[in-house]
N, CA and C atoms as a LAMMPS dump frame, in Angstrom:
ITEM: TIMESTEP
0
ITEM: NUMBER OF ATOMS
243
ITEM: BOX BOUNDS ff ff ff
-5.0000000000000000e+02 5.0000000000000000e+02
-5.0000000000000000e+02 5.0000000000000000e+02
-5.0000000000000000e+02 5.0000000000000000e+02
ITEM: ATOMS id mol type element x y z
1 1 1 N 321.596 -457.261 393.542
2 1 2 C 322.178 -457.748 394.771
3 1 3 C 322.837 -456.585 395.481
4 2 1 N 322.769 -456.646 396.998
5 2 2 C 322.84 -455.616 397.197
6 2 3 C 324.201 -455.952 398.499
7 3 1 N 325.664 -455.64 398.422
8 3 2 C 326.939 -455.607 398.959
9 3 3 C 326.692 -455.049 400.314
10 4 1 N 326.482 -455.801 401.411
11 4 2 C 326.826 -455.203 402.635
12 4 3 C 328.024 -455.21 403.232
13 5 1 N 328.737 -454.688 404.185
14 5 2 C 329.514 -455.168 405.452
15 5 3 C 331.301 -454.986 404.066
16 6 1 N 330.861 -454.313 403.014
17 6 2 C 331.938 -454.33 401.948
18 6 3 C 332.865 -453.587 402.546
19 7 1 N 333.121 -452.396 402.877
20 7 2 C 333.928 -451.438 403.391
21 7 3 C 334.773 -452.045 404.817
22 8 1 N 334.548 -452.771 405.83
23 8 2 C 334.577 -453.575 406.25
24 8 3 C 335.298 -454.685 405.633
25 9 1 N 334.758 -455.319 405.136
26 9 2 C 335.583 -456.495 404.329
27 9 3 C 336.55 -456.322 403.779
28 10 1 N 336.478 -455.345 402.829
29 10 2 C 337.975 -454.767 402.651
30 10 3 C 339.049 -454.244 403.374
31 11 1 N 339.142 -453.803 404.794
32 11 2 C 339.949 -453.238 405.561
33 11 3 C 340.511 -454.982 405.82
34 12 1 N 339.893 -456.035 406.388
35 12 2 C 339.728 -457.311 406.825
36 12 3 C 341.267 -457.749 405.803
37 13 1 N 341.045 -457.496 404.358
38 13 2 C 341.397 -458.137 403.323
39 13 3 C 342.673 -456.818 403.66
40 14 1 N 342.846 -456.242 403.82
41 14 2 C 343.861 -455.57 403.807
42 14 3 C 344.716 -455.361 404.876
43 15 1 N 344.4 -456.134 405.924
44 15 2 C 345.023 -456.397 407.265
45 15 3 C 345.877 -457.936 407.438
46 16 1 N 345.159 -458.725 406.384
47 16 2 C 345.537 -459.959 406.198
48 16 3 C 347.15 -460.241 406.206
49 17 1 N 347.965 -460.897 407.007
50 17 2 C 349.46 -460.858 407.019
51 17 3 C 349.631 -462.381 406.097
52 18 1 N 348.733 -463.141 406.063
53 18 2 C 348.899 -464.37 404.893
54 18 3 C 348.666 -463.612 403.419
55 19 1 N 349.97 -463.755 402.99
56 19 2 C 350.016 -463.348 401.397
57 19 3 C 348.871 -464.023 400.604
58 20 1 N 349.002 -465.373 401.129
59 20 2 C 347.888 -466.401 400.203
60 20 3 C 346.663 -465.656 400.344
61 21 1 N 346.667 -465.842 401.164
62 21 2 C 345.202 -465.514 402.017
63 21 3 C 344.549 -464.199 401.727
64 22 1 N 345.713 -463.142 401.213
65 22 2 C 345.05 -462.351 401.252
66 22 3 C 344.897 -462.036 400.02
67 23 1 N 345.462 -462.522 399.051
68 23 2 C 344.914 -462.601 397.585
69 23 3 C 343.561 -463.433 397.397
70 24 1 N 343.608 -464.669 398.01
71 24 2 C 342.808 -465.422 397.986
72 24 3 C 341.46 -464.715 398.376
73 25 1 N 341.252 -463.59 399.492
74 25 2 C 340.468 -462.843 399.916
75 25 3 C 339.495 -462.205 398.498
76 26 1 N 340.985 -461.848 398.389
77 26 2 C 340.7 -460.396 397.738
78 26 3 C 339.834 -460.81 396.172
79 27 1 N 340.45 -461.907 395.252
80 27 2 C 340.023 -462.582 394.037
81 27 3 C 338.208 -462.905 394.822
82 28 1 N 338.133 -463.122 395.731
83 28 2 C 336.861 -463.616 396.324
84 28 3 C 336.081 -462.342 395.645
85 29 1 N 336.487 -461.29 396.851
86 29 2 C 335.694 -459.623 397.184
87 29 3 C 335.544 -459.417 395.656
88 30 1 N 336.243 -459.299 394.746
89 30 2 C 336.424 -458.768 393.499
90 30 3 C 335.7 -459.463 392.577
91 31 1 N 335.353 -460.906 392.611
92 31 2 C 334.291 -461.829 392.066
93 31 3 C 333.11 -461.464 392.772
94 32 1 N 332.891 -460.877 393.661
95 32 2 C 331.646 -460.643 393.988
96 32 3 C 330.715 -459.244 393.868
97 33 1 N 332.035 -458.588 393.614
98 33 2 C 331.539 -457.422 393.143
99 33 3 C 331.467 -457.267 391.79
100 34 1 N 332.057 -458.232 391.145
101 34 2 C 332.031 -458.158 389.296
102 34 3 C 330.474 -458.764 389.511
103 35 1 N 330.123 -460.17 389.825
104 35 2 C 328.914 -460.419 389.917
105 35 3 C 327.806 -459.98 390.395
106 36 1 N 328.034 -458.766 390.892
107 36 2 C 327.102 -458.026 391.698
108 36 3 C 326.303 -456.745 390.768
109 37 1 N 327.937 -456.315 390.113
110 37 2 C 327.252 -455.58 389.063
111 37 3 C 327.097 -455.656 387.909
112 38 1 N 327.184 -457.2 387.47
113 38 2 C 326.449 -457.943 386.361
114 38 3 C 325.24 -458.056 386.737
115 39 1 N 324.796 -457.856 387.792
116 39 2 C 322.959 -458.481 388.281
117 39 3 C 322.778 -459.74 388.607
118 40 1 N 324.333 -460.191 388.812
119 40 2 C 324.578 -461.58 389.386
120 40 3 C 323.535 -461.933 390.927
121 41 1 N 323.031 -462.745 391.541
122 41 2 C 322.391 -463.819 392.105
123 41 3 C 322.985 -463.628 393.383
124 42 1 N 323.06 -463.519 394.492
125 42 2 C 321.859 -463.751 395.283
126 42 3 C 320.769 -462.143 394.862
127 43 1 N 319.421 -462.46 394.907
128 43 2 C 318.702 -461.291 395.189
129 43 3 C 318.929 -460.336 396.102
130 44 1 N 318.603 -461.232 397.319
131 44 2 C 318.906 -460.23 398.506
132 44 3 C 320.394 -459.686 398.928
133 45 1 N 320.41 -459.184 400.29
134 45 2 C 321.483 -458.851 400.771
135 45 3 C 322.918 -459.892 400.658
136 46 1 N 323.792 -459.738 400.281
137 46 2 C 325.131 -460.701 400.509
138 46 3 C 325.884 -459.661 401.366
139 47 1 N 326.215 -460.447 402.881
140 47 2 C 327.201 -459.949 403.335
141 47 3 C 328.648 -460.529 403.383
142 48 1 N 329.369 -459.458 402.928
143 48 2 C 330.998 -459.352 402.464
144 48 3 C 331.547 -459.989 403.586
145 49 1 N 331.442 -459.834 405.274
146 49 2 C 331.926 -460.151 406.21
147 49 3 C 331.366 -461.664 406.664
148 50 1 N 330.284 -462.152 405.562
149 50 2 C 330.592 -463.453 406.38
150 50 3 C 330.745 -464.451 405.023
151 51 1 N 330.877 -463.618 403.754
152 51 2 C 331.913 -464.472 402.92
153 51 3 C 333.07 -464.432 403.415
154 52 1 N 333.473 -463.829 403.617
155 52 2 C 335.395 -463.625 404.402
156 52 3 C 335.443 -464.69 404.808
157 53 1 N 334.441 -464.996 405.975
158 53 2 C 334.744 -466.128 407.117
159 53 3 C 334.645 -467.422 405.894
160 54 1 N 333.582 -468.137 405.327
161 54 2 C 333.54 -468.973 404.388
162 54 3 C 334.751 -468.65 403.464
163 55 1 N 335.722 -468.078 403.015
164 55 2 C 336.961 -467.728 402.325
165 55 3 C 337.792 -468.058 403.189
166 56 1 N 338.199 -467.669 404.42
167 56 2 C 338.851 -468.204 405.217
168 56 3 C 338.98 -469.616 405.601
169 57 1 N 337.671 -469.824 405.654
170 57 2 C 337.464 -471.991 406.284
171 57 3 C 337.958 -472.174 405.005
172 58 1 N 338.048 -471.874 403.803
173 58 2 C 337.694 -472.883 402.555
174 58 3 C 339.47 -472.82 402.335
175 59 1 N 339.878 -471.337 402.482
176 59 2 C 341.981 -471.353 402.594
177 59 3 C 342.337 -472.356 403.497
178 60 1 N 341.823 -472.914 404.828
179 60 2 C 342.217 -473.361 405.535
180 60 3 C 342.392 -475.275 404.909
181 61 1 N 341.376 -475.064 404.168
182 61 2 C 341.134 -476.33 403.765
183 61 3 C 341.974 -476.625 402.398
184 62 1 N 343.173 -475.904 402.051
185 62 2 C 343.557 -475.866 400.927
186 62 3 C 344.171 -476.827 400.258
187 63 1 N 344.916 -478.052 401.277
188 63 2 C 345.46 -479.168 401.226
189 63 3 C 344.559 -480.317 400.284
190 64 1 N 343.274 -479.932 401.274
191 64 2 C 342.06 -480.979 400.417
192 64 3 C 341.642 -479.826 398.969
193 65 1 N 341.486 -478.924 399.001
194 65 2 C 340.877 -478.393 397.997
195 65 3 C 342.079 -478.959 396.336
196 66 1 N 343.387 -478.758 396.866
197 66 2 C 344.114 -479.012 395.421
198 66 3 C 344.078 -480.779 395.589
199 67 1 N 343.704 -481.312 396.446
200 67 2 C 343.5 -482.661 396.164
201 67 3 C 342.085 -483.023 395.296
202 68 1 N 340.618 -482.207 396.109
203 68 2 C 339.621 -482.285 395.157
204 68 3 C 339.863 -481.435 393.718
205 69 1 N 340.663 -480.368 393.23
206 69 2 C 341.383 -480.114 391.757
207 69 3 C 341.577 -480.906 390.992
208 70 1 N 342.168 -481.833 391.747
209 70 2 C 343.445 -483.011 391.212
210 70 3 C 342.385 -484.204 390.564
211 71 1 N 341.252 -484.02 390.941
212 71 2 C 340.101 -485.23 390.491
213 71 3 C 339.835 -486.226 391.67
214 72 1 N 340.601 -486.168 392.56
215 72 2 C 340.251 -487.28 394.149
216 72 3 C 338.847 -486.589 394.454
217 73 1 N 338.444 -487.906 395.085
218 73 2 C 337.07 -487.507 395.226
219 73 3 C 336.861 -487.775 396.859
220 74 1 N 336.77 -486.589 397.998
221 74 2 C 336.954 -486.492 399.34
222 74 3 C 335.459 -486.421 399.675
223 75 1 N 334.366 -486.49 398.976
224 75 2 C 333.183 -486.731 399.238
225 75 3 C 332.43 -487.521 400.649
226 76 1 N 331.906 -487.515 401.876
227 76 2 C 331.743 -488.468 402.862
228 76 3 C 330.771 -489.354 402.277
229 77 1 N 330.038 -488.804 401.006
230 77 2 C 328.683 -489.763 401.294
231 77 3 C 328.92 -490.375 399.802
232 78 1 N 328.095 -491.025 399.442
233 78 2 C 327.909 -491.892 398.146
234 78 3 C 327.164 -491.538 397.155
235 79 1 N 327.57 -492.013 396.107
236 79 2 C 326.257 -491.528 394.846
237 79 3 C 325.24 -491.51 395.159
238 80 1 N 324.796 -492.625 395.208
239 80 2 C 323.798 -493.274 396.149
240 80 3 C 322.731 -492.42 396.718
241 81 1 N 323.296 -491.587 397.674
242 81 2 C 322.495 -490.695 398.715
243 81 3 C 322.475 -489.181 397.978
């Protein structure tokens, strides 16, 4: 797998004035580079700058995220489907 837009991403992660956020960043960048040079998955290109953005929506969502932790299930759709 091959780390684009990394050098970049890291300045991003280091500009960050949310403490959370910017750990939260950073545990991201650092899982992806451990998995990267395990021979971890995706094949192709992964760019660093638009995991950020998906890291960012997913901090934003953090209220629901320790609720889906917690075992609540915020799912829209049904087993079913």
């Amino acid at each position: 797998m091959k780390l684009i837009n990394y050098e970049d991403a890291m300045a991003i992660v280091k500009s960050e004035l949310d403490v959370g956020l910017q750990q939260f960043m950073a545990r991201a960048v650092n899982s992806a580079v451990r998995q990267s040079a395990e021979g971890g998955t995706p094949a192709g290109e992964f760019d660093m700058l638009f995991f950020l953005k998906i890291i960012t929506d997913l901090h934003r969502q953090k209220q629901n995220l320790v609720r889906v932790f917690s075992g609540e299930d915020l799912r829209w759709w049904t087993e079913e489907e």
